[in-house]
C-alpha positions as CSV (number, residue, x, y, z in Angstrom):
1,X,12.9,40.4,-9.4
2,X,15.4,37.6,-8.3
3,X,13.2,34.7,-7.2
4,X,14.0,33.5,-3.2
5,X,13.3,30.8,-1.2
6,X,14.1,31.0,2.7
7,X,13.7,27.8,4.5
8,X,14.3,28.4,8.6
9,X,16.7,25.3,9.5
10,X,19.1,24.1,12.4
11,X,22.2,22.3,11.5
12,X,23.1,18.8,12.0
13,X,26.6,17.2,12.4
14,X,27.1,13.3,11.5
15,X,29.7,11.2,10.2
16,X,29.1,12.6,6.7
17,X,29.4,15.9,7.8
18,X,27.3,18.8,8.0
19,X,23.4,19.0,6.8
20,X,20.7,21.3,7.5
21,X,17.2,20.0,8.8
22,X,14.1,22.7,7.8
23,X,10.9,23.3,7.1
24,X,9.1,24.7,3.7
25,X,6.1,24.7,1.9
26,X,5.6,21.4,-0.2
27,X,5.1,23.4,-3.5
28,X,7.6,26.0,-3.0
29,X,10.1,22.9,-2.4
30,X,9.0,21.6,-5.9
31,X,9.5,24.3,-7.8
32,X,12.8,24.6,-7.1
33,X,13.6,21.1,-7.2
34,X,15.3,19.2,-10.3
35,X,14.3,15.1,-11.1
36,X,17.8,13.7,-11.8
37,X,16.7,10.3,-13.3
38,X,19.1,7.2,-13.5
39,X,19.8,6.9,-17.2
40,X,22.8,5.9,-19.3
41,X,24.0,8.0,-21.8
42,X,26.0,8.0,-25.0
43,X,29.3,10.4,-25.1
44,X,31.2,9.6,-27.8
45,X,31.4,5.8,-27.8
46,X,31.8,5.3,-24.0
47,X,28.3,4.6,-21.7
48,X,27.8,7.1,-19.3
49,X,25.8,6.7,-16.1
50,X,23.8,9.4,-14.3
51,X,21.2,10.7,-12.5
52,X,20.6,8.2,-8.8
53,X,17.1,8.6,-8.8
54,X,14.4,5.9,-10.4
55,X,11.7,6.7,-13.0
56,X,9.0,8.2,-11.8
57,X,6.2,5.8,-11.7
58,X,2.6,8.0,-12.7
59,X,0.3,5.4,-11.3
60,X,2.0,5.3,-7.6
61,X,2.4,9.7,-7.9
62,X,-1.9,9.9,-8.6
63,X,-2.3,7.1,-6.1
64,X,-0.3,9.4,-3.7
65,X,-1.9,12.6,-5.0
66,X,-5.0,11.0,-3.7
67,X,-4.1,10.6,-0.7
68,X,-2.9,14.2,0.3
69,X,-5.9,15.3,-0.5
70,X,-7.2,13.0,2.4
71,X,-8.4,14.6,5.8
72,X,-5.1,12.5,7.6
73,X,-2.5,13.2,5.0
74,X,1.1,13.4,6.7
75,X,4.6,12.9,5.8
76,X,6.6,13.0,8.6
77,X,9.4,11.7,7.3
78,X,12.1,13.8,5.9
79,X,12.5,14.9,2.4
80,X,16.3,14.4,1.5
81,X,17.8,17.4,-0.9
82,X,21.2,18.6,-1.8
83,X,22.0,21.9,-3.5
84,X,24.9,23.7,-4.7
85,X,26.3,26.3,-2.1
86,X,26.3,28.9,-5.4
87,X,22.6,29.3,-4.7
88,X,22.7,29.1,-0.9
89,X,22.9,32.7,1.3
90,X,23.5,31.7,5.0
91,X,21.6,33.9,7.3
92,X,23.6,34.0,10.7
93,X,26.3,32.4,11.7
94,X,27.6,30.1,8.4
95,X,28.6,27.4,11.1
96,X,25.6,27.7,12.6
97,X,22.4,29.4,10.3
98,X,19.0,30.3,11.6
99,X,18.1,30.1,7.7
100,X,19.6,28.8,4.3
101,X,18.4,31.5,1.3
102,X,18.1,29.9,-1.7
103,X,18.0,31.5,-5.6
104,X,19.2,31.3,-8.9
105,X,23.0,31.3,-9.6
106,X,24.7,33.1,-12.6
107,X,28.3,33.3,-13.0
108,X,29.6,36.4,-13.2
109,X,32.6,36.0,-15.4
110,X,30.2,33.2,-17.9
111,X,26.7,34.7,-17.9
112,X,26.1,31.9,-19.9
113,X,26.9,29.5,-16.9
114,X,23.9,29.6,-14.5
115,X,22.0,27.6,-12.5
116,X,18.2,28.1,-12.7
117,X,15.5,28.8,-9.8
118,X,13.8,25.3,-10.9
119,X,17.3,23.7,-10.8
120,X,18.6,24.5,-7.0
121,X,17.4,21.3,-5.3
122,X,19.0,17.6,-6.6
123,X,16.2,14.9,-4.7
124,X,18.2,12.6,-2.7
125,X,15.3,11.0,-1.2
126,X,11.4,11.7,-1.3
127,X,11.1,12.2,-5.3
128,X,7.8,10.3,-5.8
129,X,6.3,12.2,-2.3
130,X,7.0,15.5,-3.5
131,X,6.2,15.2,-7.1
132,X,2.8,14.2,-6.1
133,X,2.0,17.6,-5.0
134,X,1.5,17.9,-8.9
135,X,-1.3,15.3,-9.1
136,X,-3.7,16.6,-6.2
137,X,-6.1,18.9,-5.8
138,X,-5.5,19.9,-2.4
139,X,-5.1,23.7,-2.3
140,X,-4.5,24.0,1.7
141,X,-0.6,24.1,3.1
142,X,1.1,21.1,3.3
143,X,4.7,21.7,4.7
144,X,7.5,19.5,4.5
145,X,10.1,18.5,6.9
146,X,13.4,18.8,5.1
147,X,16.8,17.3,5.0
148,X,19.4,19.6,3.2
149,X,23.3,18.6,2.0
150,X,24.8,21.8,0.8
151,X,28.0,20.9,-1.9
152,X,27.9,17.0,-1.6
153,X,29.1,15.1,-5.0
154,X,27.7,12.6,-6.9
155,X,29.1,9.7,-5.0
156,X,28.2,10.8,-1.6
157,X,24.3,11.6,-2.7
158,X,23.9,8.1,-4.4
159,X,25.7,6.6,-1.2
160,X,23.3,8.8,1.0
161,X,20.4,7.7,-1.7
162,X,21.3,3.7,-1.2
163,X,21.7,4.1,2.6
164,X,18.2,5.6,3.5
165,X,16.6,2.9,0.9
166,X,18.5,-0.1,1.4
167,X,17.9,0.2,5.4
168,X,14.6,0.7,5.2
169,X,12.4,-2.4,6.3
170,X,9.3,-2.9,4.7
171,X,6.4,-3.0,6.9
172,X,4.3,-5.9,7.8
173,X,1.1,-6.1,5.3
174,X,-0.7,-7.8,8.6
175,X,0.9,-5.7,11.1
176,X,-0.9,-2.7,8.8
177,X,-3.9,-4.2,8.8
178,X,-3.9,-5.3,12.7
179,X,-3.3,-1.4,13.4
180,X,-6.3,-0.8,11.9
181,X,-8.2,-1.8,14.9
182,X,-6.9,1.5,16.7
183,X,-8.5,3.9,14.2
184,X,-12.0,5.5,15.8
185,X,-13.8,5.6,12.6
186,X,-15.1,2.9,10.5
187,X,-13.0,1.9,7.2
188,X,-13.7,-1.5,4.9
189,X,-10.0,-2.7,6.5
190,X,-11.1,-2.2,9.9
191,X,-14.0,-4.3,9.3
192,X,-11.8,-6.8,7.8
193,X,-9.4,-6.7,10.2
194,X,-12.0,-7.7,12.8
195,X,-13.7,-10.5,10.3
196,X,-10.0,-12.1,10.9
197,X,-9.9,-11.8,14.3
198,X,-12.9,-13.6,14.8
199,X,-12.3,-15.9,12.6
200,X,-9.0,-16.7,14.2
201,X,-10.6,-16.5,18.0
202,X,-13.9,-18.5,17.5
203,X,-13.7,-22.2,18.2
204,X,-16.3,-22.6,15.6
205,X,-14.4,-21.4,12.7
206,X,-12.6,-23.4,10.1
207,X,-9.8,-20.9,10.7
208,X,-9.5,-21.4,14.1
209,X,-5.9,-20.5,15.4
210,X,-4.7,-21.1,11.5
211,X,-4.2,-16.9,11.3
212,X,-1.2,-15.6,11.3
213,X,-2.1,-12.1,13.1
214,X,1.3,-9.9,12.4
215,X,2.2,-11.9,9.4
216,X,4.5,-13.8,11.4
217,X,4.0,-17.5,13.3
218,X,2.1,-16.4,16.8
219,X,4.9,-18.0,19.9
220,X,3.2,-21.5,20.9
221,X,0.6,-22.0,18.3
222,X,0.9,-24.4,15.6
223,X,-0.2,-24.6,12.2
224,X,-0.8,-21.2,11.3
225,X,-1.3,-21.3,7.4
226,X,-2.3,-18.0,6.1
227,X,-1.1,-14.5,7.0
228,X,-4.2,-11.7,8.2
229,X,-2.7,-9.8,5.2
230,X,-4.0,-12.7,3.1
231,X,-6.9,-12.8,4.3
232,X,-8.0,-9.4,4.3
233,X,-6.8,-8.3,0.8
234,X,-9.1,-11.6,-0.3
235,X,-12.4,-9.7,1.6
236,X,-11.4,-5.9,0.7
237,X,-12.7,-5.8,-3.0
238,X,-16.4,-7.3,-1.4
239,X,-16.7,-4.1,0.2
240,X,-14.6,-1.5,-1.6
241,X,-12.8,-0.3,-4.7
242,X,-11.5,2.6,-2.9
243,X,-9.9,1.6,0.2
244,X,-7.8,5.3,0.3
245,X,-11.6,7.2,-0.4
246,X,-13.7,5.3,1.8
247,X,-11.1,5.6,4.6
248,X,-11.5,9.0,4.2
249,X,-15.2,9.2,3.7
250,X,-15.2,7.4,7.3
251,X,-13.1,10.3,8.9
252,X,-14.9,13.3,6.8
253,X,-18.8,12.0,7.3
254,X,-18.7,8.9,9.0
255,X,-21.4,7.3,6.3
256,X,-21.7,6.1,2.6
257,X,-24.0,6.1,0.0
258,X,-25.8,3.4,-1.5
259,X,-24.8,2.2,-4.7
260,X,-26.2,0.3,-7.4
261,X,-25.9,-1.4,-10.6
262,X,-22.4,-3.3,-11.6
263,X,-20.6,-2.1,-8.8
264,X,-23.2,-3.4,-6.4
265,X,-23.1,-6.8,-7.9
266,X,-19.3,-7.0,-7.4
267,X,-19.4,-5.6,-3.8
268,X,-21.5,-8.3,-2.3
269,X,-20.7,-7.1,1.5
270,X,-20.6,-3.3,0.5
271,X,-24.4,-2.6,1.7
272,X,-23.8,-4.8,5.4
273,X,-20.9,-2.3,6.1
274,X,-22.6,0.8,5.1
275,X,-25.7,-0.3,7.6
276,X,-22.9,-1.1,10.2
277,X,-23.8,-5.1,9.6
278,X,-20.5,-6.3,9.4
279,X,-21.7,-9.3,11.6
280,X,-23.6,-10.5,8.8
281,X,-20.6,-10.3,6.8
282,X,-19.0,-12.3,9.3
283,X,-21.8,-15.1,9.0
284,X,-21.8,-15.9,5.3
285,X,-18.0,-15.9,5.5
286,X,-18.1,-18.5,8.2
287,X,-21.1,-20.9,6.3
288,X,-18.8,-20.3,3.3
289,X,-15.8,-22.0,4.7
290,X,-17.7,-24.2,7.2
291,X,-19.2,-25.9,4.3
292,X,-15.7,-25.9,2.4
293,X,-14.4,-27.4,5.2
294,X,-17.0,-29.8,5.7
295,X,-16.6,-31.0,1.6
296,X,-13.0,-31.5,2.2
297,X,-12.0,-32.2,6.0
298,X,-9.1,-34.3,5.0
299,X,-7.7,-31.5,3.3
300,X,-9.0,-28.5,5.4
301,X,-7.5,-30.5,8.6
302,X,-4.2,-30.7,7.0
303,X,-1.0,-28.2,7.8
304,X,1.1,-30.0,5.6
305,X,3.3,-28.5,3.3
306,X,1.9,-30.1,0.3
307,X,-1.1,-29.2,1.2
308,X,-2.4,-26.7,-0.6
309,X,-6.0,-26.0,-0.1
310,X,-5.8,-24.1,3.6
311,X,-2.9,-22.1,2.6
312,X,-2.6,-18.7,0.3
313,X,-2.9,-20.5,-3.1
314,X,-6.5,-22.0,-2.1
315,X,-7.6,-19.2,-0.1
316,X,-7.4,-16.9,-3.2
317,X,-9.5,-19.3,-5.6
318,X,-12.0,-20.1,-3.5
319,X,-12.2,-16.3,-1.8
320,X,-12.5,-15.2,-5.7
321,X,-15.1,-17.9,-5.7
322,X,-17.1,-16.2,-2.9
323,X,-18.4,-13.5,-5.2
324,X,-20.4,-15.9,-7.9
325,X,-21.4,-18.1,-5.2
326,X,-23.0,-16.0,-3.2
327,X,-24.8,-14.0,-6.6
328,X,-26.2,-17.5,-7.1
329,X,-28.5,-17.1,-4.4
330,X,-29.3,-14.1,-3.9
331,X,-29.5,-10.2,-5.7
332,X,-30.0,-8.6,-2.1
333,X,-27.9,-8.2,1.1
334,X,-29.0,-11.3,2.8
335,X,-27.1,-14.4,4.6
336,X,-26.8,-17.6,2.3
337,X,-26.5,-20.3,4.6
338,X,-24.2,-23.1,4.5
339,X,-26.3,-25.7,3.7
340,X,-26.8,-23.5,0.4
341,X,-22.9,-23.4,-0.5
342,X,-22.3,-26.9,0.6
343,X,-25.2,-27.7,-2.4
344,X,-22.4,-25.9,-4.7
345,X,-19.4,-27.8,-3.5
346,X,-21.2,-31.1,-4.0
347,X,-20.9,-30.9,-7.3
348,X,-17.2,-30.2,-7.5
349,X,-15.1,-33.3,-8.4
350,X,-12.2,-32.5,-6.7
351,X,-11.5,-35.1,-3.6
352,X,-9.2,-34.2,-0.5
353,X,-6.1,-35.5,-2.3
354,X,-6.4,-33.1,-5.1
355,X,-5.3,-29.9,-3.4
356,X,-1.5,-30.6,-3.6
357,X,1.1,-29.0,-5.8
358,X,1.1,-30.8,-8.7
359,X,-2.4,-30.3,-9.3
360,X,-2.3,-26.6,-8.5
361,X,0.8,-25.1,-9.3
362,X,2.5,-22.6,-6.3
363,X,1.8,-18.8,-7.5
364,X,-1.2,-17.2,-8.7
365,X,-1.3,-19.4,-11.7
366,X,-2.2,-22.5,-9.1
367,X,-5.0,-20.3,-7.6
368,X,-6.6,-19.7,-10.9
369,X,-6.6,-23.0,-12.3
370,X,-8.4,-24.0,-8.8
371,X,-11.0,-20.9,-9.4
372,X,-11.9,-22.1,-12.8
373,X,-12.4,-25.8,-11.4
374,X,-14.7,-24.9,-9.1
375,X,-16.7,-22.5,-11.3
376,X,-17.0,-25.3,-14.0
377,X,-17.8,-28.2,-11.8
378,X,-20.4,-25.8,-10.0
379,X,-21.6,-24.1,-13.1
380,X,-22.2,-20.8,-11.6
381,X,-21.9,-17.8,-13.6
382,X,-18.7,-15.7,-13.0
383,X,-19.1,-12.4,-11.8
């Protein structure tokens, strides 16, 4: 029996013409759907190039897979497809469908000419979304809202392909992270988000209007030198390896287990936001910096562009810093006062003029040589 796919739709009329807008079950979709990668072929001495579509990347499709299964999985953006109008029955009106019917094609006159069931769709745009649905282990339906160009060429789907990429605007790390703050359940980047916000808001903090909330400099304030996104991802790994499982744990049960061993050593604020303390994790990151702050002032006060200790670069090394500091004093979930870090900074060479450019490099290379300063001069342990 002749395998069928029926997908209800409405049609669409643009400036490229004619396209059908549907709905279908994610797996059904993917079955029928071929991955056209960009490659460049040999054929007879001349370079071909074909296929529009990028190499799928495994890590991003498990890293996706993982989060259908999540209880607020959605895609609500369109998936884009194009077929050939040899597989397509139009049910109703051909102007007008109430569905497009969808199966194999075999050419009457070359039976050897066909095009198979798991051939019918070319991905335009979605390839790494729907592929996904190979790499979860969510059973439940998960429908799809579809975009479908019946008999478009190669030119116009890698001009369709280019428009809906190249006008898409990434998204705002920070403004992410501030939208956080809406979600009703508890999350490690809620918590974080609100760490930054009260670090930004109280007078007492070395950070004091220095945070860049949406990423972007905040109209009438001056000398904002690190964006929340910064901040956050710095504080994330303290509480979780897992933001996309936690997250979810948070909607599902609305509490976490303890943990132990290795991981507990690494995730110094993990047990403070599993008891709900997140204003203790608030405190030790203020001492932390009050004392940086207070071991440097030149420096810290500084918004200068050479200046390098307030801004992404130092924030990194001495966030990373955080972790074997505060192991240092203590094996439990406790607060480590300042007076305790400032004892660790005092023996760190570095003076205020050291934090410029040419001592630490721009870029990720600058932050470690910093990190490895400190954890020399301060002969901690790493962790």
């Amino acid at each position: 029996m002749t395998r069928r796919l029926r997908i209800p739709v409405i049609g669409v009329r643009q400036p490229i013409g004619m396209f059908f807008i549907g709905k279908a079950e994610a797996k059904e979709v993917l079955q029928a759907c071929a991955f056209d990668f960009r490659r460049i072929v040999d054929r007879g001495g001349y370079k071909d190039f074909l296929g529009i579509q990028r190499e799928l990347k495994v890590n991003r499709l498990r890293k996706i897979g993982e989060y259908i299964a999540t209880r607020d999985a959605a895609f609500p953006t369109g998936i884009v497809l194009s077929a050939d109008s040899r597989t397509v029955e139009f049910e109703g009106d051909e102007n007008n469908p109430t569905a497009l019917i969808f199966s194999e094609y075999v050419d009457p006159e070359q039976p050897d000419f066909r095009i198979e069931y798991g051939d019918i769709f070319s991905i335009i745009d979605g390839q790494h979304r729907l592929k996904a649905f190979d790499y979860t282990n969510y059973q439940g339906v998960f429908e799809l809202n579809i975009s479908i160009f019946v008999d478009v060429d190669d030119a116009t789907e890698a001009e369709i392909f280019s428009t809906v990429n190249l006008a898409q605007t990434k998204v705002n790390n920070s403004l992410v992270y501030d939208l956080f703050s809406l979600a009703s359940s508890r999350s490690a980047e809620k918590t974080c988000h609100e760490i930054v916000v009260n670090l930004d808001s109280l007078q007492e903090s070395p950070f004091f209007n220095r945070i860049k909330r949406l990423g972007s400099a905040t109209e009438g304030r001056f000398g904002e030198t690190l964006s929340q996104a910064t901040v956050v991802r710095g504080m994330l790994p303290y509480i979780t390896n897992d933001t996309l499982r936690d997250r979810d744990v948070g909607k599902r049960i609305g509490f976490w287990d303890p943990i132990d061993g290795k991981s507990e050593r690494k995730r110094i604020f993990y047990e403070f936001f599993r008891t709900k303390q997140d204003a203790k994790i608030l405190r030790v990151v203020l001492n932390y910096f009050e004392a940086i702050e207070q071991r440097w002032p030149e420096a810290w006060k500084s918004t200068g562009t050479g200046n390098m200790i307030n801004r992404t670069n130092g924030y990194n090394a001495f966030i990373r810093f955080l972790r074997p500091a505060y192991r240092h004093f203590t094996s439990s979930p406790e607060i480590v006062g300042r007076e305790q870090f400032s004892s660790l900074f005092d023996r760190v060479k570095l003076t205020d003029r050291d934090f410029n450019r040419d001592r630490f490099v721009p870029g990720s290379t600058g932050a470690k040589q910093l990190y490895d300063v400190l954890i020399h001069d301060s002969n901690v342990e790493p962790v």
